[in-house]
C-alpha positions as CSV (number, residue, x, y, z in Angstrom):
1,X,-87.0,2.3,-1.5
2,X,-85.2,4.2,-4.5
3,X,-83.9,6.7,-1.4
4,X,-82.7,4.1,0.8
5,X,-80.8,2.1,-2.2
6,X,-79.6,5.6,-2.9
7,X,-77.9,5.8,0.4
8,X,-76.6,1.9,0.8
9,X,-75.0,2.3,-2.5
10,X,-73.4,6.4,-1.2
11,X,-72.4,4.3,2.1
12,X,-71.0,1.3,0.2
13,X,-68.6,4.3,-2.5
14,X,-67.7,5.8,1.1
15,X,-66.6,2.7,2.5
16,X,-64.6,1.7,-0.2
17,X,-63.0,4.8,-0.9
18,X,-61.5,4.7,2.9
19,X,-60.4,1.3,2.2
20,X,-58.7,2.6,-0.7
21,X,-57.2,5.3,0.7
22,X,-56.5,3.5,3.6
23,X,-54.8,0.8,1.9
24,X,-52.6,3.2,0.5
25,X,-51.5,4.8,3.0
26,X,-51.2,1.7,5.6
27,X,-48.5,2.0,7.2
28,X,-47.1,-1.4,9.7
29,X,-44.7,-0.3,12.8
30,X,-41.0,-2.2,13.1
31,X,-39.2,-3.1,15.5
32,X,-35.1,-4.0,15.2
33,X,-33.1,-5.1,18.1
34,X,-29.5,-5.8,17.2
35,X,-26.4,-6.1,19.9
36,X,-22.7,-6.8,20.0
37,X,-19.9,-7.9,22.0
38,X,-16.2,-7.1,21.6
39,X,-13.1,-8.9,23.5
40,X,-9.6,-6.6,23.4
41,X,-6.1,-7.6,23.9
42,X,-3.6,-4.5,25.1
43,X,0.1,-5.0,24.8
44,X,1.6,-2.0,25.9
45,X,5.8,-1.7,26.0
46,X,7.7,1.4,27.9
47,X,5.0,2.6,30.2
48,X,6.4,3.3,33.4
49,X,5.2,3.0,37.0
50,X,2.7,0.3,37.8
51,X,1.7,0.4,34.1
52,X,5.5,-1.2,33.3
53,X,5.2,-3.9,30.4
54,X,1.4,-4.4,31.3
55,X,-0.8,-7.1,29.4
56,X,-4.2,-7.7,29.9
57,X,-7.6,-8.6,27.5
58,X,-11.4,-8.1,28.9
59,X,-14.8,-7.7,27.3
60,X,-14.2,-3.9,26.2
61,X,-17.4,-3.2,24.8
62,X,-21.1,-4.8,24.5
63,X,-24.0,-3.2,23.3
64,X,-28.0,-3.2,22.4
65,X,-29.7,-1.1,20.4
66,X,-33.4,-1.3,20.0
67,X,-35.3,1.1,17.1
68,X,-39.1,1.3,16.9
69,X,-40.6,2.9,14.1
70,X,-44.1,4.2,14.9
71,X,-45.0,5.8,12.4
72,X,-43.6,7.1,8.7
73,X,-42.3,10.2,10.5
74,X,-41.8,9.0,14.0
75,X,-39.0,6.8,15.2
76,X,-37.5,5.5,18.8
77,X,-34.3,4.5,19.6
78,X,-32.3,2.9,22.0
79,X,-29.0,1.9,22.8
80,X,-27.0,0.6,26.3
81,X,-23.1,0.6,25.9
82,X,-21.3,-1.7,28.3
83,X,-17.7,-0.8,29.5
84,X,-15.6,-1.5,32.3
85,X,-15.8,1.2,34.9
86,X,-18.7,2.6,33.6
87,X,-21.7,3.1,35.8
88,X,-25.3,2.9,34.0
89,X,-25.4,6.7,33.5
90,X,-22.3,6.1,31.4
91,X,-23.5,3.0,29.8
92,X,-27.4,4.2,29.1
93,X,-25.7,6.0,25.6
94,X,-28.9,7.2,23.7
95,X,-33.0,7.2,24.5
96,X,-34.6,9.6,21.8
97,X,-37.6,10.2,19.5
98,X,-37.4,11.5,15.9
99,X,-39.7,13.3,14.2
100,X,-39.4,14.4,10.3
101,X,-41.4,17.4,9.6
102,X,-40.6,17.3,6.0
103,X,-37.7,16.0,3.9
104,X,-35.8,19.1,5.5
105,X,-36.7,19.2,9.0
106,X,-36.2,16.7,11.7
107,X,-36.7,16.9,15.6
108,X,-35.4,14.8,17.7
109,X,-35.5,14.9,21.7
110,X,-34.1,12.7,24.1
111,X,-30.6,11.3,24.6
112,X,-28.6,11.1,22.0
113,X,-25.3,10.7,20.1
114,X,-23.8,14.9,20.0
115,X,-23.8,15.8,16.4
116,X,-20.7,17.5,16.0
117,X,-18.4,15.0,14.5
118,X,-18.9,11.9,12.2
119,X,-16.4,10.3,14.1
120,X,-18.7,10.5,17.0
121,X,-21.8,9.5,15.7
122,X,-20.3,6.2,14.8
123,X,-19.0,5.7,18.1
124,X,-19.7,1.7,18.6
125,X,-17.5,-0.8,18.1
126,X,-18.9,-2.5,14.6
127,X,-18.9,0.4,12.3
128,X,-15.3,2.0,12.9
129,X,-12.4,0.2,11.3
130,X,-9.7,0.5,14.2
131,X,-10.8,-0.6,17.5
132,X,-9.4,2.7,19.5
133,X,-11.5,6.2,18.6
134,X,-10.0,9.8,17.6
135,X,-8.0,11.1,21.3
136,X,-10.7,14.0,20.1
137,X,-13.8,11.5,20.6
138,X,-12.5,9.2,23.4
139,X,-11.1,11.7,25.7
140,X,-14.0,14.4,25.5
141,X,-11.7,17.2,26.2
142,X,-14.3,19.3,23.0
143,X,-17.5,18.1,23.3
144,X,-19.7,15.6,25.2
145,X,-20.3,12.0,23.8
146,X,-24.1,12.5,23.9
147,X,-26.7,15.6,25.6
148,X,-30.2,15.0,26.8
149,X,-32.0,17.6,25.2
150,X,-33.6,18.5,21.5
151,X,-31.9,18.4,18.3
152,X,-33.2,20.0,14.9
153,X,-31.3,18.8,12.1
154,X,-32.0,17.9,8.1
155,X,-30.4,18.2,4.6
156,X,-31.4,20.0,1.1
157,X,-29.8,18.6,-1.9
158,X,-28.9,15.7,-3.6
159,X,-25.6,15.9,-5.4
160,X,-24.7,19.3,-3.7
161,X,-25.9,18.8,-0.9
162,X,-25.9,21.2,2.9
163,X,-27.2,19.0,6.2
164,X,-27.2,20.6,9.6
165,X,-27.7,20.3,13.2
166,X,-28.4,22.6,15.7
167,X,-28.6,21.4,19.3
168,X,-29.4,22.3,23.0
169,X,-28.9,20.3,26.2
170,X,-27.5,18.7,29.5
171,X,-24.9,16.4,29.8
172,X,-22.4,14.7,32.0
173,X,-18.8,15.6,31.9
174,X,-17.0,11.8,30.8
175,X,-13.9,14.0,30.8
176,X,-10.7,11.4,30.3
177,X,-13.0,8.5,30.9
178,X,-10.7,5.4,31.6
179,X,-11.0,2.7,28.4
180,X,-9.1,-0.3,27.3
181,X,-8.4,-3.4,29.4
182,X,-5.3,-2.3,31.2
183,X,-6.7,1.4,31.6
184,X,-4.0,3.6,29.9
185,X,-6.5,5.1,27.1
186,X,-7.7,8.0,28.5
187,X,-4.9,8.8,31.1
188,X,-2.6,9.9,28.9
189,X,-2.6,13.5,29.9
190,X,-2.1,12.4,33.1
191,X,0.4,9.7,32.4
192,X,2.5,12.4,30.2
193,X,1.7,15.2,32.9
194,X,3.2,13.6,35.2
195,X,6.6,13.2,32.9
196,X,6.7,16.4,32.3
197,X,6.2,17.1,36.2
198,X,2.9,18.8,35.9
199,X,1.5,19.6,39.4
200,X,-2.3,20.1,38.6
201,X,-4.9,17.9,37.3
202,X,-8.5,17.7,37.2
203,X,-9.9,15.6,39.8
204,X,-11.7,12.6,39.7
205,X,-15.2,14.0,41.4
206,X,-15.6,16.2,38.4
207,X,-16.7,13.2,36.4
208,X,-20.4,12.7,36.3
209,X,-20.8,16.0,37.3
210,X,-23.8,17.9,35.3
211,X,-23.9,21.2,33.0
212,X,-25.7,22.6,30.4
213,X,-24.6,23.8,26.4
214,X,-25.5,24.2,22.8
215,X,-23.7,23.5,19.6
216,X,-24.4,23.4,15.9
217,X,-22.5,21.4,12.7
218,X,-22.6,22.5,8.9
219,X,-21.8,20.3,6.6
220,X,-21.7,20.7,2.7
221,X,-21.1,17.9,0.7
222,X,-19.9,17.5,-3.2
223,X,-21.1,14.5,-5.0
224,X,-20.7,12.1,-1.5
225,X,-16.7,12.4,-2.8
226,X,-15.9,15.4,-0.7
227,X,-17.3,16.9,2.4
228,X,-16.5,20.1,4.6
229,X,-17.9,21.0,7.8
230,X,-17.7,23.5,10.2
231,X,-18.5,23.1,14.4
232,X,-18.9,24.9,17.5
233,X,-20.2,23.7,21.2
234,X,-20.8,26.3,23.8
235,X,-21.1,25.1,27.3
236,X,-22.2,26.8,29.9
237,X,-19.5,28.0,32.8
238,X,-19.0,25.6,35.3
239,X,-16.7,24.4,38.5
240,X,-13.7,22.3,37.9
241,X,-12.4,21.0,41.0
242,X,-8.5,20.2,40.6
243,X,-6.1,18.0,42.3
244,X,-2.6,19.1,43.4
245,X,-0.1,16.5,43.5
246,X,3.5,16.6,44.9
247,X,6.3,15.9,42.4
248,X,8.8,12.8,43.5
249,X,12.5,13.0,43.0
250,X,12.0,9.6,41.5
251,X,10.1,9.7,38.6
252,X,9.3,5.9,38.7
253,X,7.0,7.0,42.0
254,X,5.1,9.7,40.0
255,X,1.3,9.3,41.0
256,X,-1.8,10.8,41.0
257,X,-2.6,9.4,44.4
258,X,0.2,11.9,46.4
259,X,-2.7,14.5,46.4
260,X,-1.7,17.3,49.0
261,X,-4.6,19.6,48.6
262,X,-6.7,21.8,45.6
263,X,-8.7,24.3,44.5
264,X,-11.7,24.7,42.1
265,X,-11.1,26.4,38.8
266,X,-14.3,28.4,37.3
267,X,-14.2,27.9,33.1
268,X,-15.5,29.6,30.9
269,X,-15.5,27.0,27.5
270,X,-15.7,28.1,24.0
271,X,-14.5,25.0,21.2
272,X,-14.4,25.3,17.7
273,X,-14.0,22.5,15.3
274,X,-13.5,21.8,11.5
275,X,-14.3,18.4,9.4
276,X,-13.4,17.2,5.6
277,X,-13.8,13.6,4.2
278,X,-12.9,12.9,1.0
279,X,-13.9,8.9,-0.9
280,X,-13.4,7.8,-3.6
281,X,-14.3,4.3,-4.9
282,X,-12.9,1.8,-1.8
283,X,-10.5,4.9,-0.4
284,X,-11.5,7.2,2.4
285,X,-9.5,10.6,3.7
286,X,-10.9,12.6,6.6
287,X,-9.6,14.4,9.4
288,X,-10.5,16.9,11.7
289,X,-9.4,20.1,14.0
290,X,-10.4,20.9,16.9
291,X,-9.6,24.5,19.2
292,X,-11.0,24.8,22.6
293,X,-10.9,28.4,24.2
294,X,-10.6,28.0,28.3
295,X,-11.2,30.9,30.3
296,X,-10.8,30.8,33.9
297,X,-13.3,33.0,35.7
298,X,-11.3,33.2,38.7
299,X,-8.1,34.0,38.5
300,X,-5.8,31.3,37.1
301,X,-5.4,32.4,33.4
302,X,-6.2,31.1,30.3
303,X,-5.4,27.8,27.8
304,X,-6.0,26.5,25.0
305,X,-6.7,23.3,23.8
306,X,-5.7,21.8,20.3
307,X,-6.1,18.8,18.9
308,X,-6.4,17.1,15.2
309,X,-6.3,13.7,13.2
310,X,-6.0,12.2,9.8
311,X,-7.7,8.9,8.9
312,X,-6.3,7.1,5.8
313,X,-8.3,3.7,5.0
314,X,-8.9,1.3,2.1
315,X,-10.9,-1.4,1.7
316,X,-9.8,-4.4,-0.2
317,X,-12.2,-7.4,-0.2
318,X,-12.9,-7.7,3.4
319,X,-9.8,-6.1,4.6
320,X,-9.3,-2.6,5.8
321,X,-5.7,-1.4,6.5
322,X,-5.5,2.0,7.6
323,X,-3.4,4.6,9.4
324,X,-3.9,7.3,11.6
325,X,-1.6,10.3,13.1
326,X,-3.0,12.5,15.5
327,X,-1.6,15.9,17.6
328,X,-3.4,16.9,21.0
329,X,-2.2,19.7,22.9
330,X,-3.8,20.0,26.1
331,X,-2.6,23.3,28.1
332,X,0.9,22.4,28.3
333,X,1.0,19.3,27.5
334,X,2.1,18.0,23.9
335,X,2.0,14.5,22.4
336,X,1.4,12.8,18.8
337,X,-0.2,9.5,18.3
338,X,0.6,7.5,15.4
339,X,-1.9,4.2,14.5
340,X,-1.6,1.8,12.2
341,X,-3.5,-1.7,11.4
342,X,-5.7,-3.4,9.7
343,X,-9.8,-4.5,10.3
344,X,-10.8,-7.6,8.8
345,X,-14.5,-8.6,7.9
346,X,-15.0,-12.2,7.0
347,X,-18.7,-12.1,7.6
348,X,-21.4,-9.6,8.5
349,X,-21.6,-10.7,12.3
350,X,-17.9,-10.9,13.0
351,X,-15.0,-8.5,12.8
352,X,-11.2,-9.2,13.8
353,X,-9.3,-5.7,14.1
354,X,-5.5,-5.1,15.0
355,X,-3.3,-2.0,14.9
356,X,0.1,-0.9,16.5
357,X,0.3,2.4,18.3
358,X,2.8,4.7,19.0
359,X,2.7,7.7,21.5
360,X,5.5,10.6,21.1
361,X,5.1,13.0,23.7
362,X,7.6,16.6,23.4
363,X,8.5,16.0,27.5
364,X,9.0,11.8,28.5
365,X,9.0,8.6,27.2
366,X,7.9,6.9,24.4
367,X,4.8,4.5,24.4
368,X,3.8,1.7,22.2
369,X,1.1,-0.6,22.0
370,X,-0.2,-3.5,20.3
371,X,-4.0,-3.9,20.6
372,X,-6.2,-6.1,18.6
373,X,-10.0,-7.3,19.3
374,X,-13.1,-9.7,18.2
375,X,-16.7,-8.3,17.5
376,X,-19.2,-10.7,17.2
377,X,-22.6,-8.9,16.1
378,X,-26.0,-10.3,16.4
């Protein structure tokens, strides 16, 4: 009898030890689904062709995004971006686990969001004050919006802080993806190409073609006042098939559709980017460079690719003016880009934003634009 209490009461101190440490340790899985819908108004003045003194408004922009966390150290994410044009490839934006090793280590593996820019990683519609991205993001002459494939990445420090990411994987070439509701953003090399009576162009059936790459960001941070980071993506070579077009007499009749014939150009793609951010209280600096190396591997030389921007906002109550004056040079054609508006936050769900832009390219006309947009969240 003494031998069997013995054991109920060893039985009973097990027991309640596992609750105990069971109970500290309990851990209870979430689950968030938020979304968003955004409607944009272009205005655009000077554009020539069939774009002349075009305006239009559409849904620009809807999205879900569904996180899961499993576990303390395991989390899944989804989000689907809706755009005009875009075919569910496009749209399906990021599928991916995480998985934190330590307070220094994460994996993640999946699709998901390319690391190499902040601007990028906040690329939806409620967390960036003016309603058009960077020309560096949006036309994704650098880098791909997003790579299926793995991702190590983490952070040491507190008020000194180093985070980085180091990334390999396949994606699909978005390169000059139409946006906006009359269709300009994203044809502006083409549009100012053509001005400048550029014969060559990349064709349309090299979108949603596939390839391959790796790329890693640095980023050292002072206090969360001042950051510097450094960038590189190396795809692999691949096919780029071009479109020859033949250059009217009359500008006006400029088009991409008087293709005569074509070639495919074999590149070899090295870019090579550079971030700072500076904050203080409600005021926010940052800007970026970007250089992309472009070898051809068959015979029709070499360019370079250049682009940069710098952001200037402030918040003031639930306004945010800002301004923003970008450079791109893409092989040999130049043009600035000049922003300006404000974003305005009366509650957490909704968000009104309107800017004026202004496009100065070295050969042809000069383009502005009003656009403005509604995001409700939910």
């Amino acid at each position: 009898m003494k031998f069997s209490h013995i054991l109920n009461i060893a039985a009973l101190c097990i027991i309640l030890s596992s609750s105990s440490v069971f109970s500290q340790s309990f851990f209870e899985p979430t689950t968030n689904i938020t979304g968003y819908i955004t409607t944009e108004i272009n205005a655009f003045n000077d554009l020539e062709g069939h774009y002349s003194n075009e305006v239009a408004s559409s849904i620009s922009e809807s999205g879900i995004l569904v996180s899961h966390r499993a576990s303390e150290k395991f989390t899944i994410k989804g989000v689907l971006v809706y755009r005009p044009q875009f075919n569910f490839d496009q749209i399906f934006n990021e599928a991916y686990g995480k998985y934190e090793i330590n307070s220094f280590t994460n994996v993640q593996v999946g699709r998901f969001l390319v690391p190499l820019s902040y601007v990028n990683t906040y690329y939806y519609a409620p967390v960036n004050s003016s309603t058009t991205l960077p020309l560096i993001v949006s036309n994704n002459e650098f880098y791909p919006l997003n790579t299926d494939g793995v991702s190590v990445n983490g952070k040491v420090g507190e008020k000194i802080s180093l985070s980085y990411h180091v990334f390999a994987g396949g994606y699909r070439n978005i390169t000059y993806l139409t946006t906006g509701a009359i269709g300009f953003f994203g044809h502006e090399q083409e549009y100012f190409g053509l001005q400048a009576e550029r014969e060559y162009f990349i064709d349309e059936s090299f979108r949603g073609t596939y390839n391959s790459g790796y790329g890693a960001n640095v980023t050292l941070s002072l206090n969360n006042i001042f950051d510097f980071g450094f960038s590189f993506f190396d795809p692999n070579a691949q096919y780029i098939p071009m479109s020859i077009i033949e250059i009217s007499e009359d500008e006006d009749e400029h088009s991409l559709d008087e293709v005569s014939y074509g070639y495919t150009n074999r590149v070899d793609q090295f870019s090579l980017g550079f971030q700072s951010k500076f904050s203080l209280n409600n005021t926010t600096l940052s800007g970026e460079y970007w250089l992309s190396d472009n070898s051809s591997l068959n015979g029709h030389g070499k360019t370079n690719t250049e682009g940069f921007f710098v952001n200037l906002n402030h918040l003031i109550n639930n306004f945010t003016p800002f301004v923003r004056y970008e450079e791109q040079l893409s092989d040999d054609i130049e043009y600035t880009r000049l922003t300006s508006g404000i974003n305005y936050k009366p509650t957490f769900e909704t968000t009104v934003k309107a800017e004026y832009m202004l496009y100065n390219p070295e050969v042809g006309n000069i383009v502005s634009a009003f656009v403005a947009s509604i995001t409700y969240s939910f």
